[in-house]
Biopython code that builds the backbone (N, CA, C, O; Angstrom):
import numpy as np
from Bio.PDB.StructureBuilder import StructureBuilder

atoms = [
    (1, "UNK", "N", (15.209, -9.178, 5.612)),
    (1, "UNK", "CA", (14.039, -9.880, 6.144)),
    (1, "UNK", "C", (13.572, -9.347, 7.496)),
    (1, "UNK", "O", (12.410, -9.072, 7.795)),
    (2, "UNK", "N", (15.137, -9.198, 8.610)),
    (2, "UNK", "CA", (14.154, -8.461, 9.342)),
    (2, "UNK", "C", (13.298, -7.186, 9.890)),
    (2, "UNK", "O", (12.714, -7.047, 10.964)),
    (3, "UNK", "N", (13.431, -6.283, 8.751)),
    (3, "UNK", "CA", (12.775, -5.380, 8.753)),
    (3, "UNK", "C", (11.410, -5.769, 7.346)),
    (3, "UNK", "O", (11.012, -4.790, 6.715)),
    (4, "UNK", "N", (11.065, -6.586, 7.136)),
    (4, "UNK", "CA", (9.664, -6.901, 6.115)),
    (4, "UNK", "C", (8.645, -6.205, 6.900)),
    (4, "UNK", "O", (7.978, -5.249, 6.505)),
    (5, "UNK", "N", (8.564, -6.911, 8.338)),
    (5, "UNK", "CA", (6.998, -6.133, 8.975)),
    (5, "UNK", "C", (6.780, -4.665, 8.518)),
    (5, "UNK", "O", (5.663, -4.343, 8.112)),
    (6, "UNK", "N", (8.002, -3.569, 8.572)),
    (6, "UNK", "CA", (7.749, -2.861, 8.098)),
    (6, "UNK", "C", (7.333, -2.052, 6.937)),
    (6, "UNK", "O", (6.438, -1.212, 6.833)),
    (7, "UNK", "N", (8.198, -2.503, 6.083)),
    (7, "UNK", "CA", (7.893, -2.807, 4.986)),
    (7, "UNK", "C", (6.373, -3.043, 4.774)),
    (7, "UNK", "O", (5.556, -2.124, 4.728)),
    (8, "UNK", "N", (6.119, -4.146, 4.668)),
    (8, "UNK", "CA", (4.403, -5.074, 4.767)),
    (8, "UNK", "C", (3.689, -3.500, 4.929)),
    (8, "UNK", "O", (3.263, -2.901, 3.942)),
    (9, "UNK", "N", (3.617, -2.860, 6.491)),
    (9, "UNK", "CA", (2.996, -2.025, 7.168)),
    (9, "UNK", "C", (2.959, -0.784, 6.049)),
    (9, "UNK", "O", (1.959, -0.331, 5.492)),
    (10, "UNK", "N", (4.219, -0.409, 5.903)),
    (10, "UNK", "CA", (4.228, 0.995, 4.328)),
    (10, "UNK", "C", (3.158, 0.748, 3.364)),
    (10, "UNK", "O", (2.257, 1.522, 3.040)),
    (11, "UNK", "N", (3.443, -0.746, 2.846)),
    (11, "UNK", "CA", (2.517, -1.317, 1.736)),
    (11, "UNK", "C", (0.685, -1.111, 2.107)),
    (11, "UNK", "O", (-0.270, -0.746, 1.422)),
    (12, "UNK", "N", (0.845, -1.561, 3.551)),
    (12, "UNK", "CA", (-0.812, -1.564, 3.690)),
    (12, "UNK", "C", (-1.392, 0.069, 4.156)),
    (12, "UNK", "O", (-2.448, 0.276, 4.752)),
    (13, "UNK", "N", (-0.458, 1.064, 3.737)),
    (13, "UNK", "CA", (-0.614, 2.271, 4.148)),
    (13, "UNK", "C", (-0.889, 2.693, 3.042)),
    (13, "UNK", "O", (-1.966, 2.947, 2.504)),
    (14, "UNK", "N", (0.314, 2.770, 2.658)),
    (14, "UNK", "CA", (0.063, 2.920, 0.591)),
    (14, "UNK", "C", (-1.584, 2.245, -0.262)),
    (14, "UNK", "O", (-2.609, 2.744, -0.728)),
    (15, "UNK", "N", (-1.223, 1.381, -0.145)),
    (15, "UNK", "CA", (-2.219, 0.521, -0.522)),
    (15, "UNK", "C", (-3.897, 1.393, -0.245)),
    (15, "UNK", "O", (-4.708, 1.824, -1.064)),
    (16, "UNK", "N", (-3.903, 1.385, 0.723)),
    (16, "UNK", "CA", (-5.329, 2.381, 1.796)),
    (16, "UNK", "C", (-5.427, 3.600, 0.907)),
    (16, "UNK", "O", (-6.281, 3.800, 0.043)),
    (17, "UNK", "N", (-4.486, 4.332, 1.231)),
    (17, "UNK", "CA", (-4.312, 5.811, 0.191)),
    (17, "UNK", "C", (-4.705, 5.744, -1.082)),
    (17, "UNK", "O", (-5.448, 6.576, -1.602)),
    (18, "UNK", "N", (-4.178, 4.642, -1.719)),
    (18, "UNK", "CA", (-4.622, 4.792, -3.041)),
    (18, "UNK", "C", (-5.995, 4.378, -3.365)),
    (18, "UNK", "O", (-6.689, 4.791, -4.293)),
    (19, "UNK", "N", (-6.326, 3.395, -2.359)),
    (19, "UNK", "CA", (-7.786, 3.167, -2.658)),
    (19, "UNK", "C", (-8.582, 4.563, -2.236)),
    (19, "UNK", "O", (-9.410, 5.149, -2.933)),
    (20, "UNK", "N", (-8.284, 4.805, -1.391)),
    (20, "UNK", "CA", (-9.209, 6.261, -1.026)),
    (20, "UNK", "C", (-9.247, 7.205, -2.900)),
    (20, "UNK", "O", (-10.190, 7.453, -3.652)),
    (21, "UNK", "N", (-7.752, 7.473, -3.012)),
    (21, "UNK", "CA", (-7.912, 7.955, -4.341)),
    (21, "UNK", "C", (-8.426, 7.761, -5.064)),
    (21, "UNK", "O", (-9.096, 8.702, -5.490)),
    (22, "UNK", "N", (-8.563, 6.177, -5.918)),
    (22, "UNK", "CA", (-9.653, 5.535, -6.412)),
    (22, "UNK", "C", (-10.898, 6.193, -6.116)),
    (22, "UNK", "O", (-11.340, 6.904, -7.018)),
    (23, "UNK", "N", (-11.483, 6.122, -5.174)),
    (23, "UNK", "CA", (-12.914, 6.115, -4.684)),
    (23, "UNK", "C", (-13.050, 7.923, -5.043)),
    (23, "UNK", "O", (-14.009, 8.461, -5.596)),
    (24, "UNK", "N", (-11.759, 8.619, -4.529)),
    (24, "UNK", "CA", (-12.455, 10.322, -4.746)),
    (24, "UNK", "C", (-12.393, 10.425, -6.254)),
    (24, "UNK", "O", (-13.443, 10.834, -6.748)),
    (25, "UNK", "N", (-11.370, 10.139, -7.147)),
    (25, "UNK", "CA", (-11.334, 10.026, -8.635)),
    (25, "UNK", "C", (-13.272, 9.295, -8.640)),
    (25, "UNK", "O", (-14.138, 10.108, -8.963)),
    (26, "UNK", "N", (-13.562, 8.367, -8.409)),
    (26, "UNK", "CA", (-14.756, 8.271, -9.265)),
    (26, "UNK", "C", (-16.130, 9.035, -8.269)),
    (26, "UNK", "O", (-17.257, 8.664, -8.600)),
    (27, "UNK", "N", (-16.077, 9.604, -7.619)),
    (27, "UNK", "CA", (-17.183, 10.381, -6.993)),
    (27, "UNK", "C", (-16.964, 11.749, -7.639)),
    (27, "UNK", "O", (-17.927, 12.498, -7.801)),
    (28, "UNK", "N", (-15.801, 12.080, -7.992)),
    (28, "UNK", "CA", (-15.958, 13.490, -8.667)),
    (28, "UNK", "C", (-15.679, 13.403, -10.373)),
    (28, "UNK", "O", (-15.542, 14.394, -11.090)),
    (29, "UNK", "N", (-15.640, 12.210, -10.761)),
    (29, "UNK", "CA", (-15.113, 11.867, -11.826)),
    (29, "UNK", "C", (-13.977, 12.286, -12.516)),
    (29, "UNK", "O", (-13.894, 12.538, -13.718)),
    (30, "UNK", "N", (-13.233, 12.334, -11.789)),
    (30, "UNK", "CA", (-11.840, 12.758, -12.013)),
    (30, "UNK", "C", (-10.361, 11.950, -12.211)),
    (30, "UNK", "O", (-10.217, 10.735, -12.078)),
    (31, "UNK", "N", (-9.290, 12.929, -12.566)),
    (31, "UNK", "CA", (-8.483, 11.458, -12.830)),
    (31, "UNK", "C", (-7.488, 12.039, -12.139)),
    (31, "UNK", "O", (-6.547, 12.573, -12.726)),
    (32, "UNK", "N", (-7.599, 11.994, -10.636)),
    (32, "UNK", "CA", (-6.163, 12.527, -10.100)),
    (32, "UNK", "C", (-5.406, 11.019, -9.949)),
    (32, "UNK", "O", (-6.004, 9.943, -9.933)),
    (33, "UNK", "N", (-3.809, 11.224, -9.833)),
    (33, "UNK", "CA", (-2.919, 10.490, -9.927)),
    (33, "UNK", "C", (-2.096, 10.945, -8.653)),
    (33, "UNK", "O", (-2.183, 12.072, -8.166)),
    (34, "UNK", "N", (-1.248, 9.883, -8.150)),
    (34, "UNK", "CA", (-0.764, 10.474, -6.564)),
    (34, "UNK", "C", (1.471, 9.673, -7.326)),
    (34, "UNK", "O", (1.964, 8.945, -8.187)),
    (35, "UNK", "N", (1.676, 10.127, -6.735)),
    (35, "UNK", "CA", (3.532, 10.026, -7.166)),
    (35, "UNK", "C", (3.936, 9.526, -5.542)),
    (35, "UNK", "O", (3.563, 9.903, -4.431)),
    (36, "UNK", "N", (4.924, 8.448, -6.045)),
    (36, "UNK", "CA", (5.809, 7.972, -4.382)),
    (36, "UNK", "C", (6.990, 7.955, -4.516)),
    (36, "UNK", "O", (7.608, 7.123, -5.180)),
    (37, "UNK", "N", (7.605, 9.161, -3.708)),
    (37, "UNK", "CA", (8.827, 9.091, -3.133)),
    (37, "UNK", "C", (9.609, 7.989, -2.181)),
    (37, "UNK", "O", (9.481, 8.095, -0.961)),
    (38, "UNK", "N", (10.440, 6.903, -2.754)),
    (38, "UNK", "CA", (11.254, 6.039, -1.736)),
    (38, "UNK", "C", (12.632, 6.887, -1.643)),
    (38, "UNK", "O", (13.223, 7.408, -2.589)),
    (39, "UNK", "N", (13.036, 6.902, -0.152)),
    (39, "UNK", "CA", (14.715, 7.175, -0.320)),
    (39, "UNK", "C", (15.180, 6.453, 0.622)),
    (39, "UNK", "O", (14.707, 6.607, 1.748)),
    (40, "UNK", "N", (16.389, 5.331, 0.363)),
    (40, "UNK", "CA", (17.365, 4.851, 0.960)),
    (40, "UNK", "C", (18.208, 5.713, 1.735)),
    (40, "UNK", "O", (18.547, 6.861, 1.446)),
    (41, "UNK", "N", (18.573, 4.908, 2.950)),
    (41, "UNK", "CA", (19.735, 5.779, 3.973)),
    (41, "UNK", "C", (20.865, 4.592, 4.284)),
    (41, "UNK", "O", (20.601, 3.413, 4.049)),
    (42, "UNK", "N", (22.162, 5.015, 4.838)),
    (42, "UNK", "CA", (22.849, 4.063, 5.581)),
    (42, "UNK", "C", (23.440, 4.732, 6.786)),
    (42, "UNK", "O", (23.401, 5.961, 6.840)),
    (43, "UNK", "N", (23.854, 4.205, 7.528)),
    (43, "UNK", "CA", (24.811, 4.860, 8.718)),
    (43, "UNK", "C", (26.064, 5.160, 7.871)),
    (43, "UNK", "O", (26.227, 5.083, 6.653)),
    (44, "UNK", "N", (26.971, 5.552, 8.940)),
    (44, "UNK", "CA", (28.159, 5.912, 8.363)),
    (44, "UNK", "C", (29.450, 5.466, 8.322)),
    (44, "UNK", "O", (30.447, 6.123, 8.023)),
    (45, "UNK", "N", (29.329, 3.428, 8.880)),
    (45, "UNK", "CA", (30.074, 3.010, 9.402)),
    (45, "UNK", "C", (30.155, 2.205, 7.384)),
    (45, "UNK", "O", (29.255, 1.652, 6.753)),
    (46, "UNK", "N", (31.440, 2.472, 7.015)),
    (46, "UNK", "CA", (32.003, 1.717, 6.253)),
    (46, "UNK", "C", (32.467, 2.609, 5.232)),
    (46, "UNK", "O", (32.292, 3.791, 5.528)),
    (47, "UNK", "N", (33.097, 2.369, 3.930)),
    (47, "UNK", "CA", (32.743, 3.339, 2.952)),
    (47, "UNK", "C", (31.471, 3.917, 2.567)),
    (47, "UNK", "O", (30.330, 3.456, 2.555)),
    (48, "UNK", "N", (32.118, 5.420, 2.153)),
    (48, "UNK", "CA", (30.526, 5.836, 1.789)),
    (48, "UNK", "C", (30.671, 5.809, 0.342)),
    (48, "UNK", "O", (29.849, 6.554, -0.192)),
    (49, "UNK", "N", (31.315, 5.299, -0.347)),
    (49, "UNK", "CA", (30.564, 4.846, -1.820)),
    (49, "UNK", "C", (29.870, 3.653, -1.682)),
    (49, "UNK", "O", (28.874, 3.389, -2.356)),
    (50, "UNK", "N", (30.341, 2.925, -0.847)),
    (50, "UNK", "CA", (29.505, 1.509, -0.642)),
    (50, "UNK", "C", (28.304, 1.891, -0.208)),
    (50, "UNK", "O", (27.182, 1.486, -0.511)),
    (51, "UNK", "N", (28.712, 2.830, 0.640)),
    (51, "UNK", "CA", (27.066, 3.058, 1.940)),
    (51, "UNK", "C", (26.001, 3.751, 0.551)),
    (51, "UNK", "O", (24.800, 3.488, 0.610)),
    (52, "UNK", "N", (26.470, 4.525, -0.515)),
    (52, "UNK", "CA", (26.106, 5.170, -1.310)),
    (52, "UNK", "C", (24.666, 3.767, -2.406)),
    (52, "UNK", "O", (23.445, 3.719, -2.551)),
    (53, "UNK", "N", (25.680, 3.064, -2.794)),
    (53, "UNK", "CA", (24.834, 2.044, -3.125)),
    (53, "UNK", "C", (24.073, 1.375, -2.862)),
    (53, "UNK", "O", (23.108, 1.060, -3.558)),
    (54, "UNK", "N", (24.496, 0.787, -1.151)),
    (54, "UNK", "CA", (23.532, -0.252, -0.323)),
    (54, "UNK", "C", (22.209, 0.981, -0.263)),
    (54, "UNK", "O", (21.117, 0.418, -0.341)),
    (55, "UNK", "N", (22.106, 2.376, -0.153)),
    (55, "UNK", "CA", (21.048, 2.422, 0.005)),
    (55, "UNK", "C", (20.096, 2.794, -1.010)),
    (55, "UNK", "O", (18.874, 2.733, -0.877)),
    (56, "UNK", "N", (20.739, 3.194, -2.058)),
    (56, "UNK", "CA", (20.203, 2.730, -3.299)),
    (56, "UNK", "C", (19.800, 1.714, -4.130)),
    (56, "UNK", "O", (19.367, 1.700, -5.282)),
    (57, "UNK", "N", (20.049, 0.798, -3.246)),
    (57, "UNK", "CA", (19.772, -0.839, -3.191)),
    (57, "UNK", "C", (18.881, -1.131, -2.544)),
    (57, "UNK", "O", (18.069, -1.976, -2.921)),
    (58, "UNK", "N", (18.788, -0.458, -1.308)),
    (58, "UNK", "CA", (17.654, -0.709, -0.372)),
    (58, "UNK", "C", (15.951, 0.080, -1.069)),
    (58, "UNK", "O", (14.842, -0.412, -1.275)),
    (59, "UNK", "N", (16.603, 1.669, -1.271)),
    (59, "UNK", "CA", (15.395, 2.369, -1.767)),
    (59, "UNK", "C", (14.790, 1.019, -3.025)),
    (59, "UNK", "O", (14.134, 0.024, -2.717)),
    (60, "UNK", "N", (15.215, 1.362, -4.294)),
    (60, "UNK", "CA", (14.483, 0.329, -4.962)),
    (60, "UNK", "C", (14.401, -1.081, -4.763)),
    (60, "UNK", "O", (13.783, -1.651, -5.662)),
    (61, "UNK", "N", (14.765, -1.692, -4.007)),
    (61, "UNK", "CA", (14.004, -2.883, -3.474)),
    (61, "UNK", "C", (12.778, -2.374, -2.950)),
    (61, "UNK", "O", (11.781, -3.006, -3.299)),
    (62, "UNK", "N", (12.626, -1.550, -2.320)),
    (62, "UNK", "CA", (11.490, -1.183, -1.655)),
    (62, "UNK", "C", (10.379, -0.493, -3.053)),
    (62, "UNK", "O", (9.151, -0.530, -2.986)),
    (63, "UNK", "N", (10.812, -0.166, -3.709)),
    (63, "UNK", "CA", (10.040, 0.551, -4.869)),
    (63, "UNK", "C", (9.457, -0.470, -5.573)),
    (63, "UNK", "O", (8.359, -0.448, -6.129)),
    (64, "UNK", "N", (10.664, -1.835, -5.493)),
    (64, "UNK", "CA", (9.691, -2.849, -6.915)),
    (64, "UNK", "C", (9.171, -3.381, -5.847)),
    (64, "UNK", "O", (8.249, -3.974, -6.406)),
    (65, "UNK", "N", (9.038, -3.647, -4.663)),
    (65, "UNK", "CA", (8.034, -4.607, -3.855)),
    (65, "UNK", "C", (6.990, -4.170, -3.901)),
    (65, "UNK", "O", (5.979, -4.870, -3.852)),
    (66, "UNK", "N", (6.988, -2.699, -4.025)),
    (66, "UNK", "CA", (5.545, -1.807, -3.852)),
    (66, "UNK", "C", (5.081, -2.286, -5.251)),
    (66, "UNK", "O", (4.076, -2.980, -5.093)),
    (67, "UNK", "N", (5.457, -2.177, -6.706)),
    (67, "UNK", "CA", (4.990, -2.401, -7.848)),
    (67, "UNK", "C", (4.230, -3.605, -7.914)),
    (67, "UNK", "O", (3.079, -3.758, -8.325)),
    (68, "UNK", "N", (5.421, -4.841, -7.226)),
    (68, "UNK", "CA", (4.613, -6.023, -7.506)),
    (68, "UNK", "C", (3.677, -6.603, -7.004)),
    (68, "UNK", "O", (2.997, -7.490, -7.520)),
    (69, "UNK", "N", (3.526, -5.903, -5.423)),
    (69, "UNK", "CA", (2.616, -6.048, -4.597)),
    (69, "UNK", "C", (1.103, -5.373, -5.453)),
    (69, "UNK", "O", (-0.045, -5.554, -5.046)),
    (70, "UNK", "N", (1.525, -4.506, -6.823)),
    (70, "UNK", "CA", (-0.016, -3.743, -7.389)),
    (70, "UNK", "C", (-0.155, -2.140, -7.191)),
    (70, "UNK", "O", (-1.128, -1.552, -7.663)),
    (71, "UNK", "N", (0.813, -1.489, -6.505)),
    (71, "UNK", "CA", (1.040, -0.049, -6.812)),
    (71, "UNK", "C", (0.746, 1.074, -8.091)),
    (71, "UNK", "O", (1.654, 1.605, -8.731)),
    (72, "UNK", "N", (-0.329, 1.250, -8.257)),
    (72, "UNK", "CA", (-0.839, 1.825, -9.682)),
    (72, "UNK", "C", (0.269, 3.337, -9.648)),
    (72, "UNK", "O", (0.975, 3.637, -10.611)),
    (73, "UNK", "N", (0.232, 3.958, -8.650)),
    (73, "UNK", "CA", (1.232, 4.997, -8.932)),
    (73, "UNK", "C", (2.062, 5.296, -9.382)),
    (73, "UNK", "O", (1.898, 4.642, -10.412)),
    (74, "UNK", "N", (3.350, 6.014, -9.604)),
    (74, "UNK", "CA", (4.573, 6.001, -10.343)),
    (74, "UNK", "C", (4.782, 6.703, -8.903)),
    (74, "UNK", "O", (4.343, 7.556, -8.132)),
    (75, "UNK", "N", (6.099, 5.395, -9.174)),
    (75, "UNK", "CA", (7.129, 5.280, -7.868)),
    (75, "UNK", "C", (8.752, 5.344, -8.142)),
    (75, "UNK", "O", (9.530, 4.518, -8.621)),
    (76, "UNK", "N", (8.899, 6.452, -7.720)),
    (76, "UNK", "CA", (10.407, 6.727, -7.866)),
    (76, "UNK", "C", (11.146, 6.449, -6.760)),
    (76, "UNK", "O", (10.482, 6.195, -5.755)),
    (77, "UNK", "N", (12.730, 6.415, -6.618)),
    (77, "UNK", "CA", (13.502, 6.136, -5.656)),
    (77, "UNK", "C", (14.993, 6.847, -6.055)),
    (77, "UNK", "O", (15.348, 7.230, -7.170)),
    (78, "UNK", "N", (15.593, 6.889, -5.038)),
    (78, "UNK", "CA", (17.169, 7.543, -4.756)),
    (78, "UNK", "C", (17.556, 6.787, -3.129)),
    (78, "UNK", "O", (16.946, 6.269, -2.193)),
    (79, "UNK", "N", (19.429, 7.228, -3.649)),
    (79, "UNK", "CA", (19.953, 6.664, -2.597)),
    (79, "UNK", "C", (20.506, 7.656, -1.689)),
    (79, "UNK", "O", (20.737, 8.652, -2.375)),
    (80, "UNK", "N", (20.748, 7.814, -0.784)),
    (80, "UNK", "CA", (20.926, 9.233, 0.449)),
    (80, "UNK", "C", (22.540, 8.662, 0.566)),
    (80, "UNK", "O", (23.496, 9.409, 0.359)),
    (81, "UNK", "N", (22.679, 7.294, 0.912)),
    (81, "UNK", "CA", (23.634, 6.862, 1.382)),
    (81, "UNK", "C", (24.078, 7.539, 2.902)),
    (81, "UNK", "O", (23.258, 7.282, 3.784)),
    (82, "UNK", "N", (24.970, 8.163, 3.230)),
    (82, "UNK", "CA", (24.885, 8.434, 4.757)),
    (82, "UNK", "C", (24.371, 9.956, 5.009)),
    (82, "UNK", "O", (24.087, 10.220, 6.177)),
    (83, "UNK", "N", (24.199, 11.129, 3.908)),
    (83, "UNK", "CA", (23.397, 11.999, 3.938)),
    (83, "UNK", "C", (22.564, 12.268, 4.237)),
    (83, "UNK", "O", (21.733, 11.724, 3.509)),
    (84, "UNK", "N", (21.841, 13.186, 5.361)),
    (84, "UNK", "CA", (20.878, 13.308, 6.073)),
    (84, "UNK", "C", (20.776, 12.243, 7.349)),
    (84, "UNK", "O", (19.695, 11.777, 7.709)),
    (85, "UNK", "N", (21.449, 12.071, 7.686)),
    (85, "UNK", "CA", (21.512, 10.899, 8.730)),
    (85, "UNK", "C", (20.302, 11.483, 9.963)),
    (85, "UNK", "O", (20.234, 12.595, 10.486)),
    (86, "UNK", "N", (19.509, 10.384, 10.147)),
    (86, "UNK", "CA", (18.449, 10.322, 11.171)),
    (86, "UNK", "C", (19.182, 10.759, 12.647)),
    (86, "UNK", "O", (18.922, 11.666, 13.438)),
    (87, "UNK", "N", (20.301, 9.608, 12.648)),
    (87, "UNK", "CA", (21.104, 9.423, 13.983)),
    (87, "UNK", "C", (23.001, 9.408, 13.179)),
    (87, "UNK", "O", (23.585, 8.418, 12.738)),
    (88, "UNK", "N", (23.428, 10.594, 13.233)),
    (88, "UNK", "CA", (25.342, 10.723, 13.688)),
    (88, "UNK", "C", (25.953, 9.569, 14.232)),
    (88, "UNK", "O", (25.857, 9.295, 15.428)),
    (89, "UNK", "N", (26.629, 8.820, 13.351)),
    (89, "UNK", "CA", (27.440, 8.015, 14.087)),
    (89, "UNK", "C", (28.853, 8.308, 13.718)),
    (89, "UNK", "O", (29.127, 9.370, 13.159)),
    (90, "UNK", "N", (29.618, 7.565, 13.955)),
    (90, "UNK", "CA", (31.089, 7.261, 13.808)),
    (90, "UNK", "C", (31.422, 6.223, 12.784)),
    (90, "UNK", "O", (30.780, 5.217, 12.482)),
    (91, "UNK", "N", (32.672, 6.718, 12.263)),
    (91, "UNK", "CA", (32.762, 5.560, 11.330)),
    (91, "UNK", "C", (33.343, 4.300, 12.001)),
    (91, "UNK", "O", (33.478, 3.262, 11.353)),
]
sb = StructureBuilder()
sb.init_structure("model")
sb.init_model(0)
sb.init_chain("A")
sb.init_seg("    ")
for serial, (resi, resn, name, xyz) in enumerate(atoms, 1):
    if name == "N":
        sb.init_residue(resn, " ", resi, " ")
    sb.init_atom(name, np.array(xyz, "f"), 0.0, 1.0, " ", f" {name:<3s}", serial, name[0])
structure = sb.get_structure()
């Protein structure tokens, strides 16, 4: 919950984009289609088979919120788990 604002904020980004798409698909009469990448991360504090899941837990939560929120795209997701880490921590 307390990361939703962000969340929310992705959605109304997404959301924008695709309407733009919409609008260039029917000015050129065309049928382009746009694809969304979600990927989950965790730090590195716990197991990393656990960390492996929670963020594969996290990515598609985030994938069906986008769907149900009305996401016409095809939206895929994966879990990183502590791979690629933004910020190195310690376990």
């Amino acid at each position: 919950p307390g990361e939703a604002p962000k969340v929310d904020e992705a959605w109304a980004v997404l959301a924008h984009e695709l309407e733009r798409l919409e609008k260039a698909n029917k000015a050129v009469n065309a049928n382009l289609t746009a694809q969304l990448y979600i990927v989950g991360y965790t730090d590195t504090v716990g197991n990393p088979a656990d960390n492996q899941a929670l963020s594969e837990r996290r990515a598609k939560a985030i994938a069906q919120y986008f769907v149900d929120k009305g996401a016409w795209c095809e939206v895929f997701y994966a879990g990183m788990g502590e791979r690629g880490l933004a910020v190195e921590t310690g376990d």
